[in-house]
N, C-alpha and C positions, 0 to 999 in steps of 0.2 A: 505461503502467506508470509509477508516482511512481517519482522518483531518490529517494533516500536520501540527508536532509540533512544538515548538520554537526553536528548534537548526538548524531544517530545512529551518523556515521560511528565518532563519538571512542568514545561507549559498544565500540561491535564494537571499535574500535583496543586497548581497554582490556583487552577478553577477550583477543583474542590475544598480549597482551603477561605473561597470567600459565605459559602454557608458559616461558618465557623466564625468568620470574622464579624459578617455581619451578625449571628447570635452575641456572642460578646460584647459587640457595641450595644446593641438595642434591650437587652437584660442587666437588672439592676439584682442579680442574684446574690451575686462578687461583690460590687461594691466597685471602688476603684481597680479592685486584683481584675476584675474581668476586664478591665479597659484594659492594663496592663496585656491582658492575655493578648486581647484586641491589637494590641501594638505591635509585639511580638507573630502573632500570625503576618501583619500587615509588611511588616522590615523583612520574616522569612520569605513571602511572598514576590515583593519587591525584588529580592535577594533571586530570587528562583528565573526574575525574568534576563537580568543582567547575563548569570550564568548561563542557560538555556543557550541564549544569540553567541554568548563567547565560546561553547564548546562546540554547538552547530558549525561555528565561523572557523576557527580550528583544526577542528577535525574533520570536515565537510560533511558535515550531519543534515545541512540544510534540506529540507523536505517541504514539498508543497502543504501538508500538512500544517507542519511550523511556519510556512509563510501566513497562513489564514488563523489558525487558534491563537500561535504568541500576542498578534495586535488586541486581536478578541479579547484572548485573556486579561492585556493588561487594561484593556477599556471597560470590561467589568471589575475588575478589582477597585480600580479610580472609580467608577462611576457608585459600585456599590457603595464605600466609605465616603462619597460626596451626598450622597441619599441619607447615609445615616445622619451626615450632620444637621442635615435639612430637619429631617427626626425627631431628632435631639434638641433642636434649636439654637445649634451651635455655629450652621451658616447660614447667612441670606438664598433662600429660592434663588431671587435672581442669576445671583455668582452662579451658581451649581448649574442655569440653564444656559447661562455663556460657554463654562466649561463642556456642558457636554453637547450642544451645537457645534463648537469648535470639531469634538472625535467625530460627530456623526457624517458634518460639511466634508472633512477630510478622508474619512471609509469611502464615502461615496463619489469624491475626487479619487480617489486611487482605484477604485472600478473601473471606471468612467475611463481612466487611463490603462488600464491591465487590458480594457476592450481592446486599447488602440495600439495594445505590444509594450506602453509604455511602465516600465516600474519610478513611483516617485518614492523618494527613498528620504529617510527621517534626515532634516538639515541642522543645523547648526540650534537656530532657536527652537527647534519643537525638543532639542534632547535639552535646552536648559527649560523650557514649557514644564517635561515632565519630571526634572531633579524638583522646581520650585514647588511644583505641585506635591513631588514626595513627602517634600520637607514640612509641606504647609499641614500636610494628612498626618506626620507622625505628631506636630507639636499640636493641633487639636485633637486629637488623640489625648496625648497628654494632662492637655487642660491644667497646665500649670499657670499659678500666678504671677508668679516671676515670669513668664517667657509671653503673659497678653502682649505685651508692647510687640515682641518678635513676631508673633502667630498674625497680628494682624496686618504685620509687614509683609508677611508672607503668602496671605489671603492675597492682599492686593498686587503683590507681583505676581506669584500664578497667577492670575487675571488677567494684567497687563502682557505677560508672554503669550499667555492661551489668546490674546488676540492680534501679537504681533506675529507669534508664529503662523496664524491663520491667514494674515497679511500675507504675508512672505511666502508659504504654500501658495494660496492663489498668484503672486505676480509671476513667482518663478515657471508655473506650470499653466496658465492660461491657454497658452496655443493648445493645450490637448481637448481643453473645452473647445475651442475656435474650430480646431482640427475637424471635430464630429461633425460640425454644419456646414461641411463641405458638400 
């Protein structure tokens, strides 16, 4: 039986740390300290997937395994803390069902292609897609007053990316839709 290496271990570390996250957000037990906690899970979390694909990539850790949990992982980590705000009342429904149409049109773009041999591999806009999105999740998070003006900047660029990257996924890769109605 294969151990389960490091890029593997952090993806699983990664899921089990969004229980956790989401208690923190959605209990007012703490006070603001549990937001904090909530932030600190969400950055090591964050933290965890970065690492994961740089040591996979390195070291040639890469496993079918981490090809299918790592996305997983981080589409529940995002998807979890985008619920919470919904929650909370700290984001509009709508945004939250853009954003997560955007993951679910694209998982099942990259099936749709894995059928056909083909890997569609993250480009240029979907890695700035998911810094804006980071950024947007730690500063609502936060919930500082100083930083409303930023946080809503940031709402509406993750927005704006989550649907140009979507753009741009579909033009670049169509033919694999095309391909199957052959």
């Amino acid at each position: 039986m294969n151990k389960m290496n490091l890029p593997n271990k952090l993806t699983i570390l990664r899921v089990l740390m969004i229980p956790f996250f989401v208690f923190f957000m959605l209990t007012d037990w703490w006070g603001y300290t549990g937001r904090l906690v909530a932030l600190a899970l969400f950055v090591v979390a964050s933290f965890t997937d970065y690492l994961d694909g740089h040591i996979a990539r390195k070291h040639n850790l890469v496993t079918n395994f981490g090809k299918f949990m790592d996305p997983l992982a981080d589409k529940l980590l995002v998807c979890s803390a985008l619920i919470c705000f919904v929650e909370l009342g700290e984001l509009p429904a709508w945004i939250v069902i853009v954003i997560m149409a955007r993951e679910f049109i694209i998982s099942g773009f990259r099936l749709v292609a894995s059928d056909s041999g083909v890997v569609i591999a993250a480009n240029l806009w979907g890695k700035f897609k998911t810094v804006s999105q980071m950024i947007m999740t730690i500063l609502i998070i936060l919930d500082l007053e100083e930083f409303a003006i930023l946080t809503q900047v940031f709402i509406y660029l993750a927005l704006a990316l989550t649907v140009i990257s979507l753009e741009e996924y579909i033009r670049q890769n169509l033919h694999v839709l095309r391909e199957g109605n052959k």
